[in-house]
MOPAC internal coordinates of N, CA, C and O (Angstrom, degrees):
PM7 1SCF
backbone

  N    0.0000 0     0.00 0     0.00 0    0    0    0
  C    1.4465 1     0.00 0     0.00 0    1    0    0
  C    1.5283 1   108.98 1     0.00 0    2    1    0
  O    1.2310 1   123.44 1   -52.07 1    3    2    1
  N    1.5039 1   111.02 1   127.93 1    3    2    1
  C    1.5649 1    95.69 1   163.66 1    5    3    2
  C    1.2760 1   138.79 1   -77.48 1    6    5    3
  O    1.2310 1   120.65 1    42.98 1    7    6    5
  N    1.1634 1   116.37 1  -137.02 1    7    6    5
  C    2.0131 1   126.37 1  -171.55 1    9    7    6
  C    1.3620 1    91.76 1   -95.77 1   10    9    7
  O    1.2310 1   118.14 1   136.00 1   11   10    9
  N    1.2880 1   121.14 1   -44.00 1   11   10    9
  C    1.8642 1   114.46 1  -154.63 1   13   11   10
  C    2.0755 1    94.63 1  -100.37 1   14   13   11
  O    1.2310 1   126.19 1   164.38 1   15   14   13
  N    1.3393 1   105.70 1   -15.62 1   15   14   13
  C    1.6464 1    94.60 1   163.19 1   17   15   14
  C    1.3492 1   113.66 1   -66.39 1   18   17   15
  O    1.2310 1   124.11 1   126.15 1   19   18   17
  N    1.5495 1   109.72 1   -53.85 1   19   18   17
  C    1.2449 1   117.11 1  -179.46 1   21   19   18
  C    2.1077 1   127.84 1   -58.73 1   22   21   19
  O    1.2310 1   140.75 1   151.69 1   23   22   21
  N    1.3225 1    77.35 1   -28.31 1   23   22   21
  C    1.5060 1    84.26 1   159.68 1   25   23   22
  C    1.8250 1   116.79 1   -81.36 1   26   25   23
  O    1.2310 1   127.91 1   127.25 1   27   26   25
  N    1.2726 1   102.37 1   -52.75 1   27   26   25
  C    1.6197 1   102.05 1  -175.15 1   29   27   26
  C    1.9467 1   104.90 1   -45.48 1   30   29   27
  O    1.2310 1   126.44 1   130.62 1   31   30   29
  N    1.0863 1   105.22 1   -49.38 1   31   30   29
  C    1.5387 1   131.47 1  -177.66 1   33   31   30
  C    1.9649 1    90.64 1   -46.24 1   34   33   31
  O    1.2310 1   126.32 1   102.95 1   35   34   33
  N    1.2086 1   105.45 1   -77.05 1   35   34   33
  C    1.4631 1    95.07 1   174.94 1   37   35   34
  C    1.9247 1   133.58 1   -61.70 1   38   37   35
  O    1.2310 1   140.04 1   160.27 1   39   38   37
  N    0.9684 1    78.72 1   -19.73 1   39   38   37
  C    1.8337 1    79.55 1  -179.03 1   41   39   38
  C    1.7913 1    92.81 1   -82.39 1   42   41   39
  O    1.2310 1   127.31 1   142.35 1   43   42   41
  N    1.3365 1   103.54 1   -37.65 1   43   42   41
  C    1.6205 1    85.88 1   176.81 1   45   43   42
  C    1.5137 1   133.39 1   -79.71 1   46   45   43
  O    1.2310 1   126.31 1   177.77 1   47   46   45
  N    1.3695 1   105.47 1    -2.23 1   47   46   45
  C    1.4325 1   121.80 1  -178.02 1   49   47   46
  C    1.2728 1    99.72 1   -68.28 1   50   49   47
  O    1.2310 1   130.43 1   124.10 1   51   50   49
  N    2.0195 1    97.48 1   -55.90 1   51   50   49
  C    1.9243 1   112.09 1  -164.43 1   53   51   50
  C    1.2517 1   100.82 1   -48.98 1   54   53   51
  O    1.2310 1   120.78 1   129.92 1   55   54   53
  N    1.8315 1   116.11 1   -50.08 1   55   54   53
  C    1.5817 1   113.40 1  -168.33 1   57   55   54
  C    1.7541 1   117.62 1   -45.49 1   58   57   55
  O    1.2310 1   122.82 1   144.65 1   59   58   57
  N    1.7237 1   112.20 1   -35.35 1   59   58   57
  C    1.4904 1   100.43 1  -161.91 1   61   59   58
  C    1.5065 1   108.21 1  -103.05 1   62   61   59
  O    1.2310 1   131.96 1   179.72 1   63   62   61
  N    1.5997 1    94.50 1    -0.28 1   63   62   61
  C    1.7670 1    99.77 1   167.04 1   65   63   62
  C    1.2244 1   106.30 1   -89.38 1   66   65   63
  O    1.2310 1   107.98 1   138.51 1   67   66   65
  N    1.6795 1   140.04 1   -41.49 1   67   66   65
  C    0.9321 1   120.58 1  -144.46 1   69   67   66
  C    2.0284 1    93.60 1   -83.66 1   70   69   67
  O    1.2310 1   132.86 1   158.07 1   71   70   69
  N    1.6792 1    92.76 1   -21.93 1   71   70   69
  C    2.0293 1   111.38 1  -177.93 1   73   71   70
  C    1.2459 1    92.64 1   -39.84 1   74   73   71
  O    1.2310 1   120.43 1   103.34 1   75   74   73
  N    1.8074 1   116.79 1   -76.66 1   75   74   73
  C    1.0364 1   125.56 1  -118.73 1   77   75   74
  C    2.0790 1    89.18 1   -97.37 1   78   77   75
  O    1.2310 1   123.39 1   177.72 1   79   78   77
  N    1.2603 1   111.10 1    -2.28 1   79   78   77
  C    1.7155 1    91.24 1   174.48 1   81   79   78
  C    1.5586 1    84.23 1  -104.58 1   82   81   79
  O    1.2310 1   111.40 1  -157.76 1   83   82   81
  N    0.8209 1   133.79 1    22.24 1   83   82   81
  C    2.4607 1   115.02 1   173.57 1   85   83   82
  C    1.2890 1    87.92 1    71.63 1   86   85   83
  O    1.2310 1   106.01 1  -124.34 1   87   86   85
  N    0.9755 1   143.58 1    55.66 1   87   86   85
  C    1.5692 1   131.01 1   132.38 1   89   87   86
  C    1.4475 1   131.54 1   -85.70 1   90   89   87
  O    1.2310 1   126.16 1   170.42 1   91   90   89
  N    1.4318 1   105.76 1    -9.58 1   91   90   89
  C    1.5976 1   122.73 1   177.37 1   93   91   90
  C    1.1822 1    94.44 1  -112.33 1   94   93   91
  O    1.2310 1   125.73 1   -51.25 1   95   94   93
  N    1.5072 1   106.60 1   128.75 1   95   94   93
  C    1.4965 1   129.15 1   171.16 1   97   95   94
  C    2.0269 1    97.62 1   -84.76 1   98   97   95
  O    1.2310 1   129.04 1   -15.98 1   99   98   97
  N    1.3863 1   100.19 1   164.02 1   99   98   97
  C    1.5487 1   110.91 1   162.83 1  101   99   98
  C    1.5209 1   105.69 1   -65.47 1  102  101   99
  O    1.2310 1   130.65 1   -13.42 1  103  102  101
  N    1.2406 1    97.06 1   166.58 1  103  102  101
  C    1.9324 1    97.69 1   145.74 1  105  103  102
  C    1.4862 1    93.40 1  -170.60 1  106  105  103
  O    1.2310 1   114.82 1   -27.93 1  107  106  105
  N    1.5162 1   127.42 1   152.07 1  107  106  105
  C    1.2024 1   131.54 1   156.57 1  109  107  106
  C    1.5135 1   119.53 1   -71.30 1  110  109  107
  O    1.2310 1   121.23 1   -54.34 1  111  110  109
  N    1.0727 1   115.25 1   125.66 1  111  110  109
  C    2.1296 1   126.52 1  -174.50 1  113  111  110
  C    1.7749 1    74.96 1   -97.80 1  114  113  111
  O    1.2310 1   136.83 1   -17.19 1  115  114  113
  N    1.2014 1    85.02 1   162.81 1  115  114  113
  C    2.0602 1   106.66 1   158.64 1  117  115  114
  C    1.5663 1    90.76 1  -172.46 1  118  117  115
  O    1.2310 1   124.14 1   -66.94 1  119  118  117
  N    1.6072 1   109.66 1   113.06 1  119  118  117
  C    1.1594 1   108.74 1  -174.55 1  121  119  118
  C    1.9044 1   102.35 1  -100.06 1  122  121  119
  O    1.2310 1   130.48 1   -27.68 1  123  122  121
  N    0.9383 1    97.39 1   152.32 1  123  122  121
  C    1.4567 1   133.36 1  -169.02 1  125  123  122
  C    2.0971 1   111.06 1   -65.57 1  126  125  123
  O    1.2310 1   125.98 1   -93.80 1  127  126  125
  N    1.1715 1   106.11 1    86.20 1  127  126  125
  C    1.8473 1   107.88 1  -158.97 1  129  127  126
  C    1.6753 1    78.81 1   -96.34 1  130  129  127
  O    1.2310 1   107.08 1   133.27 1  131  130  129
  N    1.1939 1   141.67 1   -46.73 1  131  130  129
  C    1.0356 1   106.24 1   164.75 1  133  131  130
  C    1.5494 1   120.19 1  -156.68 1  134  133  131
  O    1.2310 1   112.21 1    -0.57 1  135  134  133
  N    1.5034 1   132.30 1   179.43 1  135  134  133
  C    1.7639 1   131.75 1   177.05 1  137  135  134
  C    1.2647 1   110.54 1  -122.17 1  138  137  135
  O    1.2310 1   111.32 1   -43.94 1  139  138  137
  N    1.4698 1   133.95 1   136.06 1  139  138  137
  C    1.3855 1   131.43 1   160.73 1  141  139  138
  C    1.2404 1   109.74 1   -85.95 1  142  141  139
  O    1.2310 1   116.27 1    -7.36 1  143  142  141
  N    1.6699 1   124.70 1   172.64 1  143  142  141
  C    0.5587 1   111.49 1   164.69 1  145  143  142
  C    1.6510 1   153.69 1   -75.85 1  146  145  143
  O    1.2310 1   132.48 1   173.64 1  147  146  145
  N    1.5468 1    93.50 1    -6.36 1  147  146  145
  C    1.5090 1   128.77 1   159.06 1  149  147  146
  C    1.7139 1   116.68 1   -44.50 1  150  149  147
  O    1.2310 1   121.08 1   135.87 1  151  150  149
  N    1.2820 1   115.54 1   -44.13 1  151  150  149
  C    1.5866 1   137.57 1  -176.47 1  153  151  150
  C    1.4887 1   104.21 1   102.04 1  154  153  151
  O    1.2310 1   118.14 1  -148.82 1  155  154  153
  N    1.3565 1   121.15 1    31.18 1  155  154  153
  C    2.0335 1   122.63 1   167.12 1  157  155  154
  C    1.7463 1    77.31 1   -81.17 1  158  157  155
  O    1.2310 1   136.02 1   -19.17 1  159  158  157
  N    1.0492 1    86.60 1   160.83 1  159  158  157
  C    1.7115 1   132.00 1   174.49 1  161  159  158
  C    1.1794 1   119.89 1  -136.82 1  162  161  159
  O    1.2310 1   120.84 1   -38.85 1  163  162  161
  N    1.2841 1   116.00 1   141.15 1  163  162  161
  C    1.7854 1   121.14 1  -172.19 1  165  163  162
  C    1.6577 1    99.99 1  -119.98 1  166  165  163
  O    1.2310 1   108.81 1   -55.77 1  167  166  165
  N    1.4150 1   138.54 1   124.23 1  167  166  165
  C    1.1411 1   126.94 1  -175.69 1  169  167  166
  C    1.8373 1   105.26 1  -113.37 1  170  169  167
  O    1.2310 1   126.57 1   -26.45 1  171  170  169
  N    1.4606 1   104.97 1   153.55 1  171  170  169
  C    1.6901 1   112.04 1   164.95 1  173  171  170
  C    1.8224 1    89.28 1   -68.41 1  174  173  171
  O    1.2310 1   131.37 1    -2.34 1  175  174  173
  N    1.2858 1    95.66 1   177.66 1  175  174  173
  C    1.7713 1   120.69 1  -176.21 1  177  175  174
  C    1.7447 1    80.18 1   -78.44 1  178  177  175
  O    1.2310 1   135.57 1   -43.91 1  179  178  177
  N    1.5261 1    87.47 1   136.09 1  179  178  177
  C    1.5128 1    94.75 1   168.99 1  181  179  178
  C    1.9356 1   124.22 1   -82.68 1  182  181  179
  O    1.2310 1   130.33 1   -53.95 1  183  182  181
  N    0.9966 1    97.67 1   126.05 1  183  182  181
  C    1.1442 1   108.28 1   176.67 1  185  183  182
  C    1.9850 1   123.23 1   -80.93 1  186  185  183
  O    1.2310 1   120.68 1   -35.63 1  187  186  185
  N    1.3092 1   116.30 1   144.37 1  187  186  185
  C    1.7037 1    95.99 1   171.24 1  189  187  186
  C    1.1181 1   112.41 1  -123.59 1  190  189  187
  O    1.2310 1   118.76 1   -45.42 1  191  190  189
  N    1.5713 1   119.98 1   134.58 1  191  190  189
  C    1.1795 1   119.09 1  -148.99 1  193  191  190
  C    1.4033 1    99.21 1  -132.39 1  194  193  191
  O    1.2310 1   117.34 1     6.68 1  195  194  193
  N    1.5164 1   122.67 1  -173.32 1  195  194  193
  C    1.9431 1   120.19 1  -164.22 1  197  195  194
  C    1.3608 1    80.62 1  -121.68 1  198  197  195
  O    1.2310 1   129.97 1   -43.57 1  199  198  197
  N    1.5616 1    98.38 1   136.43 1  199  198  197
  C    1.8740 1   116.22 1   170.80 1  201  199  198
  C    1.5151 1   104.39 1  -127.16 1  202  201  199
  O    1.2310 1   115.17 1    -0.46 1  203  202  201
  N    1.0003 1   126.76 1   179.54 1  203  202  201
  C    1.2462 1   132.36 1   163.89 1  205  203  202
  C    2.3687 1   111.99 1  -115.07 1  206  205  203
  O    1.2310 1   128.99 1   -90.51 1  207  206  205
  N    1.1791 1   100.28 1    89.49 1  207  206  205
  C    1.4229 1    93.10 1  -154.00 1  209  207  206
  C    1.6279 1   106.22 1   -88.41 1  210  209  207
  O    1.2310 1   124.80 1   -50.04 1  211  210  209
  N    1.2714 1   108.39 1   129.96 1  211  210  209
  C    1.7418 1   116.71 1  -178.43 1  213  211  210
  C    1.1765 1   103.59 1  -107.50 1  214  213  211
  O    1.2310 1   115.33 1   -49.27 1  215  214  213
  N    1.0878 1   126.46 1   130.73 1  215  214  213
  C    1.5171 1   154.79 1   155.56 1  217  215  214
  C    1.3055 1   101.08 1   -85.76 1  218  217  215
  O    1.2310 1   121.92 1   -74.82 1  219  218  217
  N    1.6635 1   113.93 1   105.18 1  219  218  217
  C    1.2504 1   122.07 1   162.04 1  221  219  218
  C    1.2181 1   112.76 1  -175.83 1  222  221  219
  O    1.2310 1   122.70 1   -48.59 1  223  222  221
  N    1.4165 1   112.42 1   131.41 1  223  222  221
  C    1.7904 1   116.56 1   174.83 1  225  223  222
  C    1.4561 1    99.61 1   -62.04 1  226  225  223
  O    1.2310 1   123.69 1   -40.81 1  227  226  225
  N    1.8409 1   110.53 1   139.19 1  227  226  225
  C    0.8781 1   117.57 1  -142.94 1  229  227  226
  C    2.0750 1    88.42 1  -156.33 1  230  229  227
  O    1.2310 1   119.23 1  -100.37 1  231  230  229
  N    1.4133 1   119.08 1    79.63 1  231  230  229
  C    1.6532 1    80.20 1   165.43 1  233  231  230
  C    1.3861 1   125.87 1   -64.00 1  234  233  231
  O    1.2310 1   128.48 1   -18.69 1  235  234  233
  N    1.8228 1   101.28 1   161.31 1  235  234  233
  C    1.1852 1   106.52 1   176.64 1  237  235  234
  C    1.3704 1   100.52 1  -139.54 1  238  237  235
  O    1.2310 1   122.36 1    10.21 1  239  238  237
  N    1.5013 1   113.09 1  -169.79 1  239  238  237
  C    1.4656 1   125.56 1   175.60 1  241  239  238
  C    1.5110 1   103.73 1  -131.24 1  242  241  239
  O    1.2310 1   110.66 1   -88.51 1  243  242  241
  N    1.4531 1   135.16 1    91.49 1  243  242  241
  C    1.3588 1   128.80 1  -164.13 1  245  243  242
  C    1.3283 1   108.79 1   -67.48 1  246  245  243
  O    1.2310 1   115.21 1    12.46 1  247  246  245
  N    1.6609 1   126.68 1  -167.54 1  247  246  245
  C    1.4592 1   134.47 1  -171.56 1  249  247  246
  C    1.6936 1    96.87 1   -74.22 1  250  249  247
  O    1.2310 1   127.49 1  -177.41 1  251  250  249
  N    1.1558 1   103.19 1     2.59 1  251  250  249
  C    2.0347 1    93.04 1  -169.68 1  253  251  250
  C    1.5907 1    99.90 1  -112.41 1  254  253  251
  O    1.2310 1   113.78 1   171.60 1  255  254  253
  N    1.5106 1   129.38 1    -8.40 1  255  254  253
  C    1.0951 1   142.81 1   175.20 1  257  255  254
  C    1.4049 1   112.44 1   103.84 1  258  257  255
  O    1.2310 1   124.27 1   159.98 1  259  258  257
  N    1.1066 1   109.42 1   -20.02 1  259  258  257
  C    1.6273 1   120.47 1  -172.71 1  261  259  258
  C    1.7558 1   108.99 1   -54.34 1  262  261  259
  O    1.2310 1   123.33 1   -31.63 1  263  262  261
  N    0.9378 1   111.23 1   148.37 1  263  262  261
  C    1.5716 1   115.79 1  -177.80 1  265  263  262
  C    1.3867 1   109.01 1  -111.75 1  266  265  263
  O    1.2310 1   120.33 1   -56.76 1  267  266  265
  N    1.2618 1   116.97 1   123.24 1  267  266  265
  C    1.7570 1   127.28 1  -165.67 1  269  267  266
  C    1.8500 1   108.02 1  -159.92 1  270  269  267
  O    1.2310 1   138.93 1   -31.61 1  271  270  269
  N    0.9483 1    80.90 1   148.39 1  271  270  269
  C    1.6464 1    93.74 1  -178.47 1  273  271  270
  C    1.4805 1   109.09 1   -71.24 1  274  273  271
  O    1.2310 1   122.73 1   -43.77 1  275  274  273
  N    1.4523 1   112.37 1   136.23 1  275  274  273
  C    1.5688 1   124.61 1   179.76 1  277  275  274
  C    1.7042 1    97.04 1  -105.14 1  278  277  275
  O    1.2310 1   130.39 1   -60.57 1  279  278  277
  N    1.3135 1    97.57 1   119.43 1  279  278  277
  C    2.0201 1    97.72 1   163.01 1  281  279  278
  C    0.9243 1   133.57 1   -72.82 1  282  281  279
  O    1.2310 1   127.19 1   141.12 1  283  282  281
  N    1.7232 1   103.78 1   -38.88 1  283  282  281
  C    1.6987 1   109.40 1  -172.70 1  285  283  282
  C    1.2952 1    99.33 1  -138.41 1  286  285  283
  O    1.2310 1   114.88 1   -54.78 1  287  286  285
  N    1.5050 1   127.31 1   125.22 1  287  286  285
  C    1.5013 1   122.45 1   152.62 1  289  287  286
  C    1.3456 1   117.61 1  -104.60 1  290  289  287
  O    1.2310 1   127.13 1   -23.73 1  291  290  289
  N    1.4695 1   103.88 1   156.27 1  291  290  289
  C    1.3524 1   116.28 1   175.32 1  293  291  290
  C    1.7680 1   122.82 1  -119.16 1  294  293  291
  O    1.2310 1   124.58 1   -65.38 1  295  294  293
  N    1.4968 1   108.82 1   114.62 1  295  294  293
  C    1.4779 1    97.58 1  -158.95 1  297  295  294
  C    2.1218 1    91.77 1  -100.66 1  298  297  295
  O    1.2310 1   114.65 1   -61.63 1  299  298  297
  N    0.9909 1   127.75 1   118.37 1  299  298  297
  C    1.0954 1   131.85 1   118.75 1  301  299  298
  C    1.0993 1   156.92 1    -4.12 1  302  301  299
  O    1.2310 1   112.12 1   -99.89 1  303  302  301
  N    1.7397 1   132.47 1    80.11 1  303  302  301
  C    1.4112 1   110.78 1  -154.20 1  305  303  302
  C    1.4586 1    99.53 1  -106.33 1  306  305  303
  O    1.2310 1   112.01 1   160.96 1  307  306  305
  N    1.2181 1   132.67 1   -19.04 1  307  306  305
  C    1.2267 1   160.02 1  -174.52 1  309  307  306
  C    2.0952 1   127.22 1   -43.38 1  310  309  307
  O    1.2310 1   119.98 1  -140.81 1  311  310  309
  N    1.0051 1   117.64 1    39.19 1  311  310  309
  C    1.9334 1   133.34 1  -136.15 1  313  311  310
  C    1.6366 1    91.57 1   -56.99 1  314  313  311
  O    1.2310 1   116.70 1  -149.13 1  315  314  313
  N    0.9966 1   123.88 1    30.87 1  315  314  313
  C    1.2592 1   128.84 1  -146.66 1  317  315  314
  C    1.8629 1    91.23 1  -126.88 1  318  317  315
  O    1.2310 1   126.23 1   128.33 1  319  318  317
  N    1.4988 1   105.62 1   -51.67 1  319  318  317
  C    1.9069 1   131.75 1  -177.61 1  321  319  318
  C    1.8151 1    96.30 1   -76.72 1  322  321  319
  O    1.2310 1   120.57 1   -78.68 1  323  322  321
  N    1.2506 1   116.51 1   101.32 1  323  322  321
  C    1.1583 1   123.26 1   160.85 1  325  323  322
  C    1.9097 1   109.10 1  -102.30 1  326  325  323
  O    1.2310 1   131.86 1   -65.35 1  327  326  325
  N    1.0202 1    94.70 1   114.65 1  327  326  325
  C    1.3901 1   122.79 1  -153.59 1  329  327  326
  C    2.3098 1    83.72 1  -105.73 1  330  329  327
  O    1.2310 1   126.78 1   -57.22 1  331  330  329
  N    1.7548 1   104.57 1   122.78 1  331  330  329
  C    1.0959 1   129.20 1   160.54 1  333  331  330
  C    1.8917 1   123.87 1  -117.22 1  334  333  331
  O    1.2310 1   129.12 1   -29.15 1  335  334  333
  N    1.5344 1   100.04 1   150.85 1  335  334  333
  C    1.2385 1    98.77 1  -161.83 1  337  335  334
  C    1.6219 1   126.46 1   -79.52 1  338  337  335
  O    1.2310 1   130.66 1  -159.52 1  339  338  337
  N    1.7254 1    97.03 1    20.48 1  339  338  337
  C    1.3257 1   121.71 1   173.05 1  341  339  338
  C    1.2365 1   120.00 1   -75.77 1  342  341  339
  O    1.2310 1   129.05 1   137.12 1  343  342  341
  N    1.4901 1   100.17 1   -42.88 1  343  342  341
  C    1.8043 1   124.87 1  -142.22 1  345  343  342
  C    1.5065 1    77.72 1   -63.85 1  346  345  343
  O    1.2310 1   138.48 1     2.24 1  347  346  345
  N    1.9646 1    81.79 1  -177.76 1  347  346  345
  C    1.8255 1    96.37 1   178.97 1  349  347  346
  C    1.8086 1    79.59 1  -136.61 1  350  349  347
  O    1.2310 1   126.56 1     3.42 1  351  350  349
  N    1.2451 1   104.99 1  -176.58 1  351  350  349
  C    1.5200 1   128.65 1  -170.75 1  353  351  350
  C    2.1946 1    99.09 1  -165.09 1  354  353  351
  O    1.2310 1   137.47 1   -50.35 1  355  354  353
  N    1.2406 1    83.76 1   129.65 1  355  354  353
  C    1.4762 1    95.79 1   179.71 1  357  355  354
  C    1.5422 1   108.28 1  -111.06 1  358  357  355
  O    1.2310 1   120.00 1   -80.73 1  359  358  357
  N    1.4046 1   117.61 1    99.27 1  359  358  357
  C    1.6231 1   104.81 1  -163.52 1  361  359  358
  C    1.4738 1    99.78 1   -94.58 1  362  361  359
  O    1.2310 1   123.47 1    -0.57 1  363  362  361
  N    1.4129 1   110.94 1   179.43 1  363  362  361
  C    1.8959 1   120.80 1  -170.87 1  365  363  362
  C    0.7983 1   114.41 1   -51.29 1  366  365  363
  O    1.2310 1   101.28 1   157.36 1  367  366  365
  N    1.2820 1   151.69 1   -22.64 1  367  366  365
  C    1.3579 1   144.27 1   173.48 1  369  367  366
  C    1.9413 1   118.90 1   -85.45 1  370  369  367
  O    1.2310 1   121.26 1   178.56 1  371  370  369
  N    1.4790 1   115.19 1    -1.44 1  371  370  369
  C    1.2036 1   134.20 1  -168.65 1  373  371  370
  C    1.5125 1   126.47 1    73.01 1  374  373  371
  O    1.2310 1   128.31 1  -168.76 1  375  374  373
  N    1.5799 1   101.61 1    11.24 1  375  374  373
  C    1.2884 1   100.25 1  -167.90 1  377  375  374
  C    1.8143 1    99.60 1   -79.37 1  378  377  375
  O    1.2310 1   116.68 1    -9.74 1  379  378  377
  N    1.1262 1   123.91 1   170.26 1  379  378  377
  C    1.7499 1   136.43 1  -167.87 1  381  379  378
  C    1.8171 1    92.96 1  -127.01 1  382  381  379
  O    1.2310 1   109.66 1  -112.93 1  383  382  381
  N    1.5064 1   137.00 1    67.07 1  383  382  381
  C    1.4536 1   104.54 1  -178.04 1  385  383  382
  C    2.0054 1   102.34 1   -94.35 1  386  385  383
  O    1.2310 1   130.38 1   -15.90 1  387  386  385
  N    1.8244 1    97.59 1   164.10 1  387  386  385
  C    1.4581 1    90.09 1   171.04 1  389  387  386
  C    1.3956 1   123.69 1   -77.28 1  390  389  387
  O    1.2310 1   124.80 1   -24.81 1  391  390  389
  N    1.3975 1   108.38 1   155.19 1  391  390  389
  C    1.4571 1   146.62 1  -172.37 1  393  391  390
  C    2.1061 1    86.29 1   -61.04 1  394  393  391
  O    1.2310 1   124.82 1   -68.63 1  395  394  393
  N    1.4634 1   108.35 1   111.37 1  395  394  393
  C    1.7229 1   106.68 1   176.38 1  397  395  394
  C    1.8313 1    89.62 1  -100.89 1  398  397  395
  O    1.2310 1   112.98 1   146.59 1  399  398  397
  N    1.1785 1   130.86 1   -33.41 1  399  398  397
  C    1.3560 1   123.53 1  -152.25 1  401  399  398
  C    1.3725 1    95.30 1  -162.63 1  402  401  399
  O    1.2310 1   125.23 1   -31.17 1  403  402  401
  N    1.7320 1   107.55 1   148.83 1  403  402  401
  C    1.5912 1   122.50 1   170.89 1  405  403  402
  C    1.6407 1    94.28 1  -117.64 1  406  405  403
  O    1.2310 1   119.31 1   -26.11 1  407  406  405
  N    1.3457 1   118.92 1   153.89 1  407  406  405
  C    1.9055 1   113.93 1   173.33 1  409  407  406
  C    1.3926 1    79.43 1  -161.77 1  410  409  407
  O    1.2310 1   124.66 1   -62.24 1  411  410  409
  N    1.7184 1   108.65 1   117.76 1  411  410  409
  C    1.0451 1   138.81 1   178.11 1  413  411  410
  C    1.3193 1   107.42 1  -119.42 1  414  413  411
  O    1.2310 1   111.63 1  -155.10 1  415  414  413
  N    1.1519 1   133.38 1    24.90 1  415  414  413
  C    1.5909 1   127.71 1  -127.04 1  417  415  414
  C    1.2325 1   115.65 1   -72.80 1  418  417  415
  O    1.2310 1   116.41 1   155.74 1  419  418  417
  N    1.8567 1   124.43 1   -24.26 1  419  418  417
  C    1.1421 1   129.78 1  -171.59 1  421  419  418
  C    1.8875 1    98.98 1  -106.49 1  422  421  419
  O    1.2310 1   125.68 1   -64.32 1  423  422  421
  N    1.2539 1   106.69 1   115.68 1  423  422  421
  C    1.7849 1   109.77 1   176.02 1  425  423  422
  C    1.5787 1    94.39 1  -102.09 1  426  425  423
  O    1.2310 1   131.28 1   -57.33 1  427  426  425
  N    1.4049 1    95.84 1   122.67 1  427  426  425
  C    1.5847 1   106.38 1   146.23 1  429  427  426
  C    1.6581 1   124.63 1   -73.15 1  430  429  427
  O    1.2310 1   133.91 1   -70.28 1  431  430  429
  N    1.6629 1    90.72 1   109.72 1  431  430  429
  C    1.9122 1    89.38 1   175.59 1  433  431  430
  C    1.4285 1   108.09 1   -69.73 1  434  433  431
  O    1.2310 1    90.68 1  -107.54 1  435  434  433
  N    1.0709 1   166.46 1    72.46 1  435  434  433
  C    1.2621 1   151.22 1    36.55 1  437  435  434
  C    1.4859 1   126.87 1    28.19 1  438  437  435
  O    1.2310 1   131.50 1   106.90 1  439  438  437
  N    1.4728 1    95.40 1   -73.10 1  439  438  437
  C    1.6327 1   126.98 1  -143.73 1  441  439  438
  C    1.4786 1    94.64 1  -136.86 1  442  441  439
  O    1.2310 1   117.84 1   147.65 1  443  442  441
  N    1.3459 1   121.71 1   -32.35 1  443  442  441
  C    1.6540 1   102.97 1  -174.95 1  445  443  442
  C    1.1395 1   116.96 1    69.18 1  446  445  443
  O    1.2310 1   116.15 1  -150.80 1  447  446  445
  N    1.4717 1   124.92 1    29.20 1  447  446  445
  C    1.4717 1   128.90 1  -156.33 1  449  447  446
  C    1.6243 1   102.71 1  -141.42 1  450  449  447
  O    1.2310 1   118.93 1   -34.66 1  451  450  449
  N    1.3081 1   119.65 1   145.34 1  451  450  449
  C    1.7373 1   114.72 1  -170.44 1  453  451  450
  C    2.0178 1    87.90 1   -58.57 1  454  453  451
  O    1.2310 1   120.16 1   -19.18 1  455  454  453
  N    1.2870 1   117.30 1   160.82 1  455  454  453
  C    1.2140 1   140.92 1   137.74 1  457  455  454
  C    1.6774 1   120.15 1   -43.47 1  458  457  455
  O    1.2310 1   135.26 1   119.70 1  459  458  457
  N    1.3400 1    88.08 1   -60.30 1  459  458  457
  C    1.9096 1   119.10 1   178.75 1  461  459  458
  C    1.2729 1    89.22 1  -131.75 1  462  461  459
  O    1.2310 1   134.65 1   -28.08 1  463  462  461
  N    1.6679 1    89.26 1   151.92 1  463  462  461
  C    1.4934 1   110.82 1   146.29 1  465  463  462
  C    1.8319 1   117.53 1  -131.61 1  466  465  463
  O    1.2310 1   129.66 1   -36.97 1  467  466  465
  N    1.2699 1    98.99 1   143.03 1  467  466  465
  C    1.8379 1   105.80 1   170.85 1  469  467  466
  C    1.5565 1   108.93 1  -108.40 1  470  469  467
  O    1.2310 1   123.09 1   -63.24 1  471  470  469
  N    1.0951 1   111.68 1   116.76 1  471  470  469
  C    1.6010 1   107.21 1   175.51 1  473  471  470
  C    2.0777 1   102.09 1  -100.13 1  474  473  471
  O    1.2310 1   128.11 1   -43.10 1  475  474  473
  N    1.2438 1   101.99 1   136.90 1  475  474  473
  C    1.1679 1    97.83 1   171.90 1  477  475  474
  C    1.6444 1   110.49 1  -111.41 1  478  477  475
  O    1.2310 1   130.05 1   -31.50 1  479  478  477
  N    2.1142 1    98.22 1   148.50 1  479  478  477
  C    1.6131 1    72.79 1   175.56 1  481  479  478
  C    1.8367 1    93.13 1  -136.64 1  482  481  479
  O    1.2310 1   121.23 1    14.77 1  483  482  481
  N    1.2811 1   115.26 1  -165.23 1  483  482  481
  C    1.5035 1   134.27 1  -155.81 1  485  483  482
  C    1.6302 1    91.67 1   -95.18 1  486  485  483
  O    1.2310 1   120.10 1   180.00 1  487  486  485

């Protein structure tokens, strides 16, 4: 077995332990099918999916380089949720905030696809 089985193997373990004791909250994804150049957005049917959500000031460096504090992240265990920096996410309280950062950091060559993803937001 390799390094990235043995990892996939664990990130998927965490996912159905962290599922199956309520440590993953819902959240609604609506991923992003497409942008004009106007800034309309066209979304798939939103789906609601299990995150593990942290509340914590957090600097970051967003997609524009700027450095700003993240409140809430949402990490992803799910390799399945390819998460774009369009999408929106509706977390438990109904609030909609924007997408500051995607960190996919580990790609499975497989798939070329994060393992996890953490979306951070404002």
């Amino acid at each position: 077995m390799s390094l990235i089985d043995d990892l996939r193997n664990g990130i998927a373990q965490a996912h159905q332990i962290t599922l199956a004791g309520g440590l993953q909250a819902p959240v609604t994804w609506k991923r992003c099918t497409s942008a004009s150049g106007s800034g309309v957005k066209t979304f798939a049917p939103p789906l609601v999916i299990p995150t593990l959500v942290i509340v914590k000031d957090k600097p970051i460096r967003t997609f524009s380089g700027e450095v700003v504090t993240s409140r809430t992240q949402l990490l992803i265990l799910d390799p399945a949720i390819r998460v774009g920096p369009e999408d929106e996410f509706t977390l438990g309280d109904g609030t909609i905030p924007p997408i500051l950062l995607l960190d996919g950091a580990i790609l499975d060559p497989g798939t070329n696809a994060p393992v996890l993803t953490q979306v951070y937001f404002g």
